[in-house]
C-alpha positions in Angstrom: 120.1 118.0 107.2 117.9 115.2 108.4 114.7 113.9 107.5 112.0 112.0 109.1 111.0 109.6 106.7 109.2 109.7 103.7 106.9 107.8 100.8 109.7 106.0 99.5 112.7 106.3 101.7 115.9 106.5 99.5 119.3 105.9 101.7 122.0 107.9 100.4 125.7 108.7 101.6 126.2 109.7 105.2 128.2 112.6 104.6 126.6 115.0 101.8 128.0 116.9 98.8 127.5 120.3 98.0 126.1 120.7 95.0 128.2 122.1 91.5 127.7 125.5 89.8 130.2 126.9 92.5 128.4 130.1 94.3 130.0 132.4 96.2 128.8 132.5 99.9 128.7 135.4 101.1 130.1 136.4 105.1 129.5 133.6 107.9 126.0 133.8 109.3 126.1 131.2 111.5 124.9 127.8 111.2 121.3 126.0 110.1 119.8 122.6 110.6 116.9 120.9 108.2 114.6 118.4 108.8 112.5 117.4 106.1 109.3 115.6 106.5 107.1 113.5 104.0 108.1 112.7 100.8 110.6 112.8 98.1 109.9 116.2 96.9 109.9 118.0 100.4 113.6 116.0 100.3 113.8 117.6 96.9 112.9 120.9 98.0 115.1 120.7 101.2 117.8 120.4 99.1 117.6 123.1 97.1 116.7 125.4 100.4 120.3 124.5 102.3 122.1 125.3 98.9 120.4 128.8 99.3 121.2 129.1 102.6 125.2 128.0 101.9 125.2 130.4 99.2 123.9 132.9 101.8 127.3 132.5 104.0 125.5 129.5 106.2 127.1 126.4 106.8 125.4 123.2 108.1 125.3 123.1 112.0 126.9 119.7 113.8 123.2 119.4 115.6 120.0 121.1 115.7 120.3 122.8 118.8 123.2 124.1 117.9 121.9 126.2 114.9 121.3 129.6 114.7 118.7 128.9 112.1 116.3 125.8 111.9 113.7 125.4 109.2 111.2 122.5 108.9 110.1 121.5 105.9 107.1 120.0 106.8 104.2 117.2 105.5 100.4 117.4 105.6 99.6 114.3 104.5 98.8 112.3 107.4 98.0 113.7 110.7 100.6 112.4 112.9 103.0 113.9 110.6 101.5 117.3 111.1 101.7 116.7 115.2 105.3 115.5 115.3 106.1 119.4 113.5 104.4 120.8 116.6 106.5 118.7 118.8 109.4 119.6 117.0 108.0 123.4 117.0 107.9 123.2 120.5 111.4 122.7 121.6 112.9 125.4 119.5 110.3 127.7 120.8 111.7 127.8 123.9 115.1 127.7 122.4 114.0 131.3 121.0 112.6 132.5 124.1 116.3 131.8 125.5 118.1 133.0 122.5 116.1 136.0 120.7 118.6 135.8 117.5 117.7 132.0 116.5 115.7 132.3 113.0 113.0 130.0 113.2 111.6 129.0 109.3 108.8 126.5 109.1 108.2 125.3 105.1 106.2 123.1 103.1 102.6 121.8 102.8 101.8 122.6 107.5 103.3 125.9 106.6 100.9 126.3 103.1 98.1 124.7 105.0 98.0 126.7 108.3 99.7 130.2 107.3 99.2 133.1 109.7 97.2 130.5 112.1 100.8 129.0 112.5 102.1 132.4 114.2 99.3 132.4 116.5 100.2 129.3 117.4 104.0 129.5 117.5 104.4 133.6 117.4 108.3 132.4 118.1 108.4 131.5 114.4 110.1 134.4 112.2 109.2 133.0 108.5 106.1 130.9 107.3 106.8 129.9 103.4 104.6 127.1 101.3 106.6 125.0 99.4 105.7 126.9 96.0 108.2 129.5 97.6 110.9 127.1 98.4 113.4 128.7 95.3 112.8 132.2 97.1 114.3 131.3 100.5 116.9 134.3 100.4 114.4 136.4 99.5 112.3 136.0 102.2 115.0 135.8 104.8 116.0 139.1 103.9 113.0 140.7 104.9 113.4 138.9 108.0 117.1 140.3 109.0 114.7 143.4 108.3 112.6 142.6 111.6 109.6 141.7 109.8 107.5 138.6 110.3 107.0 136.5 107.4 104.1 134.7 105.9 104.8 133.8 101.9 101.6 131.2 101.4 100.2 133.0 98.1 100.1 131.8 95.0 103.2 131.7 93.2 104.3 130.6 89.8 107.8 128.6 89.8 110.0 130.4 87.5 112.7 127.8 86.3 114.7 127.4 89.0 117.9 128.5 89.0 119.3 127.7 92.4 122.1 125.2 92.9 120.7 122.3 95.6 123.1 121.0 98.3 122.7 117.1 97.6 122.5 114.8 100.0 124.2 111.9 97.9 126.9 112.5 95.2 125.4 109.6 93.0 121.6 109.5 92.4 119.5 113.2 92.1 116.5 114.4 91.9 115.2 115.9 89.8 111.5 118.1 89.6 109.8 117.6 86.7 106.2 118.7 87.4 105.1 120.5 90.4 101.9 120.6 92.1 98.3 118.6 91.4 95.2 119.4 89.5 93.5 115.7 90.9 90.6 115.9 93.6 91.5 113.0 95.6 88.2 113.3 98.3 91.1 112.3 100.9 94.5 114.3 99.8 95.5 117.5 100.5 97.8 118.4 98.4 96.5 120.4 95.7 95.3 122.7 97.6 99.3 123.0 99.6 101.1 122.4 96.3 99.1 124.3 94.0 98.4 123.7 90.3 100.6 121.8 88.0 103.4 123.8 86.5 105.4 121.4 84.2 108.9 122.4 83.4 110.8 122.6 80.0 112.2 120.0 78.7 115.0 121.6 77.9 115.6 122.6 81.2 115.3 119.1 82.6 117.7 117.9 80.3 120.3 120.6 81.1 120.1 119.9 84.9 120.6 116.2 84.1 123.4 117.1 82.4 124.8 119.4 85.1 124.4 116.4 87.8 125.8 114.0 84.7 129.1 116.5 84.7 129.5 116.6 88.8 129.3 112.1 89.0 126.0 111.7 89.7 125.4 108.2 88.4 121.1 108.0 88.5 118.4 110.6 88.2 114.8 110.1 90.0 112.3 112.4 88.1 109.7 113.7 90.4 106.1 115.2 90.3 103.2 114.5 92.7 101.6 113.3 89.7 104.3 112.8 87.0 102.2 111.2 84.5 100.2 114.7 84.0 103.8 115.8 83.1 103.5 118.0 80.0 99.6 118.3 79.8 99.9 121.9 80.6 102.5 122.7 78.3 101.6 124.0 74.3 102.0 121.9 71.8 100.2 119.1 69.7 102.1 116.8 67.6 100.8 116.1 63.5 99.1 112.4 64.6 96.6 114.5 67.1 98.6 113.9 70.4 100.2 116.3 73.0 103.5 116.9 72.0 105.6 116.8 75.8 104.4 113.8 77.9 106.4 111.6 80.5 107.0 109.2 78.1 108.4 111.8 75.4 110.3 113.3 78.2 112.0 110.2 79.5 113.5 109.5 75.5 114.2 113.0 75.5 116.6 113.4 78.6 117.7 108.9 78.2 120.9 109.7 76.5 122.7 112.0 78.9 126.0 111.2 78.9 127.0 109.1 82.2 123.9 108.8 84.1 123.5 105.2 84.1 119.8 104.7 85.3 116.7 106.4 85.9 113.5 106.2 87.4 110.2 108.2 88.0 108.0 108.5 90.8 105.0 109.0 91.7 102.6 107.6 89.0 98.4 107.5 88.6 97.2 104.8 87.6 94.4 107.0 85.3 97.4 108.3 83.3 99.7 105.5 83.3 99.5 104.1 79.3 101.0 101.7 77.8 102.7 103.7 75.5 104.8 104.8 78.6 105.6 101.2 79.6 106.7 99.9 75.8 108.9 102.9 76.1 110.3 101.8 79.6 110.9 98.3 78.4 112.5 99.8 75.1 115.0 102.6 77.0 117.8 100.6 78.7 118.5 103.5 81.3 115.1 103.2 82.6 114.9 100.9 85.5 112.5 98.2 85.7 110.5 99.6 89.2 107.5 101.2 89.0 105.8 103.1 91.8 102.0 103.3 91.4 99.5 103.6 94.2 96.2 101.8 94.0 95.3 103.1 97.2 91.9 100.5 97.2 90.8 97.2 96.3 87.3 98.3 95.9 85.5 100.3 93.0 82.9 101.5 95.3 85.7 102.9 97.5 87.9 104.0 94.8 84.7 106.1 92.9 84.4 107.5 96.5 88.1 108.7 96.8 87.6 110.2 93.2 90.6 108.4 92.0 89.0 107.9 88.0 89.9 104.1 87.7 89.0 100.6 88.7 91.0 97.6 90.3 90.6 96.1 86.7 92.3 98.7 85.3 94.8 98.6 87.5 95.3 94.8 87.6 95.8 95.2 83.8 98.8 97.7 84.1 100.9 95.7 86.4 100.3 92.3 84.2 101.2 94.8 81.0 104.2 95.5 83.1 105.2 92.3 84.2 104.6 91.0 80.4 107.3 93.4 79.2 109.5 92.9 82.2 109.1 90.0 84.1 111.2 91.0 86.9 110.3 94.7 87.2 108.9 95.6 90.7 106.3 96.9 91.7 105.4 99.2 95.3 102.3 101.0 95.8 100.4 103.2 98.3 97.5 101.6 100.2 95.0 103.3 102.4 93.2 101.6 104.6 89.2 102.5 107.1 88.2 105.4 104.5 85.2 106.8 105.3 82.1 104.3 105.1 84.9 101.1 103.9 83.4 97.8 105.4 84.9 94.7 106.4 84.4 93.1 102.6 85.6 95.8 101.0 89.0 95.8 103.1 89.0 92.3 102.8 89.1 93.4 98.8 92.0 95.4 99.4 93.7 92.2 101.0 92.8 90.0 98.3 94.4 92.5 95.4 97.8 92.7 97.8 97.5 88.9 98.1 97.3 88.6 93.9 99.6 90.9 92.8 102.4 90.6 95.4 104.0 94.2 95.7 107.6 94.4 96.2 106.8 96.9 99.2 103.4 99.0 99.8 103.3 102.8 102.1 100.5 101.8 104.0 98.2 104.2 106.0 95.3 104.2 108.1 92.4 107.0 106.9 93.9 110.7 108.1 90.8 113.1 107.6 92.7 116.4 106.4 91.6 120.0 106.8 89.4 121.4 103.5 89.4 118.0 101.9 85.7 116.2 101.5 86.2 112.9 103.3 87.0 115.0 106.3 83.1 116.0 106.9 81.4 112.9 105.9 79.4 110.8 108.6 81.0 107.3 108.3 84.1 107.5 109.9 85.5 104.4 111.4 86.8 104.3 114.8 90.7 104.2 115.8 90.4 100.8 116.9 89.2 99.9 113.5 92.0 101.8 111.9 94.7 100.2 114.3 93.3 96.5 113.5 93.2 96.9 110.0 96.4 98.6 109.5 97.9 95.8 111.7 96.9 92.8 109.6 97.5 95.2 106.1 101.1 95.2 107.6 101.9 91.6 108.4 100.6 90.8 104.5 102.8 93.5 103.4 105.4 92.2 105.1 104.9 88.5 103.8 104.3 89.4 100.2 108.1 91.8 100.1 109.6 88.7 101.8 108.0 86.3 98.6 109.1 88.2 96.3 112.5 89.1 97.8 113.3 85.0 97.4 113.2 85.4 93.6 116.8 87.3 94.2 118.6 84.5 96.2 121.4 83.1 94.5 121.5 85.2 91.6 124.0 88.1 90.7 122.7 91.9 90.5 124.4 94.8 89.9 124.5 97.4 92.0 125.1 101.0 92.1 127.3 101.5 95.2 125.9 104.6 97.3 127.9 104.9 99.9 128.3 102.7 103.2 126.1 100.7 105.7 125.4 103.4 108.3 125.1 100.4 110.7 128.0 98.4 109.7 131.2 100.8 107.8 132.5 97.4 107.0 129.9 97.4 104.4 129.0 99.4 101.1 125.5 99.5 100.5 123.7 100.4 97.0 120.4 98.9 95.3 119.5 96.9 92.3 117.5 98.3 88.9 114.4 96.9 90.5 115.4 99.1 93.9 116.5 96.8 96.3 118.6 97.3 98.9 121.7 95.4 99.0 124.6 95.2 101.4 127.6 93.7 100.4 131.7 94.2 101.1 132.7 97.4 100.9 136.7 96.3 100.4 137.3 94.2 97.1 140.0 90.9 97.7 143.0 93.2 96.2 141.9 95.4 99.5 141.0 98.3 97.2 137.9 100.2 98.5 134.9 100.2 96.6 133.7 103.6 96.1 130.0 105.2 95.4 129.1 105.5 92.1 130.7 102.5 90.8 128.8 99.6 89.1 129.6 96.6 91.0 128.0 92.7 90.8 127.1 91.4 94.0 126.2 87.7 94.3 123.0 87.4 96.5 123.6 85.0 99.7 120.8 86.2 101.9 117.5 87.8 101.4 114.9 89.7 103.3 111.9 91.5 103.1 112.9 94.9 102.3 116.3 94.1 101.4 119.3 91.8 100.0 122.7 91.1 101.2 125.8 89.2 99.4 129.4 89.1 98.5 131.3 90.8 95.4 130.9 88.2 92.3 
């Protein structure tokens, strides 16, 4: 599998694991290649699709055009995402032309978005599955080897899922917690390609953890598209007047899973994010001290127009509640920049709030106007050129702000969870801190033993850099 990038990009080991809960593949069908774009839960998602597809009797090809079946698990979000799918789309379309028995599978939020529109497009494509469908991959294929041609964009409830994911690292997991959105972002899309929030048991959560805990997977990520709404669908009210399951009764309910050593969460609203939830990750010792939590605007004018229910006040105060309870926690957010009708001042807003706070890293994005979401039809859009210039300086302010903040690590000691090894350099293992930066470092110790993923080494920083550390074995 490969993927093109994402939110918050996670490196993991080069070569992949399959996944435990052994299942029996059926006969060879040949080979299939997955590219995943967007973010964590289309990797999530692409996960659990090639451990369907191995259970199937398909193993991973050595390239894409080598596969006799390539699925795209694709991303909505921005535009340019959407465009490089088509690119993608139309290379193995005339790889099908050629070669009539290539399976062609486009999933996730283009597939949700476009449905049949997709096969007029691209009337090579044999399946067209939304990502609420992603657990009923075999399914679909079947009626595929049957000669039919597949759209699966209709609602659909996700039973607990019982599939067995092939993960792309044997140390850290995800894990879905919530899928879906019920938010109205003026500007997102996803709602309407994820569909409604379906929280999961707890129960169920736990016993995945567990599962991962038992194969040596060393750190969980908990994922929703808007994990703080975790729970608020499920029954249940507690005797002091509160919903009983919420993110932070979840993350005390699943901390003490024998040998997973840390855990995180992503991706928080800042309407839902309560301090009740950061005492609680300042009191749990698993929990590590980086938070992801998009502000998206330094302006309440643009903010009330994006319909994201808060204020920069509000937000300032969660990061200085965060930073109160742990000083070194970091702190990345998402940032978009040219919405519909934003002036120069209230950019300049935007700036300022980067400029006060100093994020550890910020996703940052020029305005996309998305199909069937409001922004899209309003009159003051700003031109490209606007878009381009703003995005530039965001960037360069970005940059400087990650590189202040990375000082605060040089000469210090930080363990680090070892992942696997610098792609770029084998010489090297390569892992990340609690707060979630990432560190190179030796990958032999002085003996000449081989450090290994998973293990819990201390790495003495010796030079630092915006996005990430490197340093020798303490």
């Amino acid at each position: 599998m490969v993927d093109t990038g994402g939110m918050i990009a996670t490196l993991s080991q080069a070569s992949p694991k399959a996944s435990a809960v052994p299942q029996a593949p059926q006969a060879g069908r040949g080979s299939y290649w997955i590219t995943t774009f967007g973010c964590q839960m289309n990797k999530a998602d692409s996960e659990r699709m090639a451990g369907i597809l191995e259970a199937m009797g398909y193993r991973e090809a050595q390239a894409e055009l080598e596969a006799d079946l390539v699925l795209y698990n694709t991303c909505t979000i921005r535009d340019n995402a959407e465009q490089k799918v088509y690119s993608y789309l139309g290379r193995q379309a005339q790889r099908k032309r050629a070669n009539p028995n290539l399976t062609l599978v486009v999933a996730g939020c283009v597939a949700q978005q476009e449905g049949e529109s997709l096969l007029r497009r691209v009337p090579e494509l044999d399946l067209v599955m939304g990502p609420q469908h992603a657990n009923r991959l075999d399914v679909l294929l079947a009626r595929v080897e049957q000669g039919q041609q597949v759209v699966a964009t209709e609602e659909h409830h996700i039973l607990e899922d019982i599939t067995t994911a092939r993960r792309d690292s044997s140390v850290c997991g995800w894990v879905n917690v919530i899928y879906g959105c019920n938010e109205r972002c003026t500007y997102c899309v996803v709602p309407s390609v994820r569909g409604k929030e379906q929280s999961r048991l707890p129960e169920a959560i736990k016993l995945e953890m567990e599962g991962l805990a038992a194969q040596g997977f060393k750190e969980i990520t908990l994922l929703g598209q808007n994990i703080d709404a975790y729970g608020r669908d499920l029954p249940g009210i507690t005797p002091e007047g509160r919903r009983q399951h919420t993110l932070t009764d979840l993350l005390q309910f699943v901390h003490d899973v024998d040998g997973i050593e840390r855990i995180r969460f992503a991706t928080s609203h800042p309407r839902y994010f309560t301090e009740r939830l950061i005492d609680t990750c300042a009191d749990l010792p698993k929990v590590c001290e980086h938070f992801h939590i998009p502000f998206q605007s330094g302006d309440d004018a643009v903010l009330k127009a994006m319909a994201r229910g808060y204020t920069v006040d509000r937000y300032r105060r969660i990061i200085e509640r965060i930073r109160e309870r742990m000083p070194d926690a970091s702190i990345s957010a998402d940032v978009i920049v040219a919405f519909p009708g934003e002036t120069d001042a209230q950019y300049r807003r935007t700036l300022a709030l980067i400029e006060e706070i100093g994020f550890d890293q910020v996703n940052t994005a020029a305005y996309s106007p998305r199909p069937n979401t409001p922004a899209a039809d309003w009159p003051d859009q700003l031109s490209e050129e606007v878009k381009v210039e703003r995005l530039r300086e965001l960037n360069a302010l970005v940059e400087q702000k990650a590189r202040e903040r990375s000082a605060r690590y040089a000469g210090r000691t930080e363990t680090i969870l070892v992942e696997g090894r610098n792609p770029k350099d084998p010489a090297q293992a390569m892992g990340r801190t609690r707060t979630n930066r990432l560190t190179f470092f030796p990958g032999l110790r002085p003996d000449g033993s081989t450090i290994q993923p998973g293990e819990l080494v201390n790495v003495h920083i010796g030079e630092v850099r915006a996005f990430s550390l490197s340093g020798t074995l303490a």
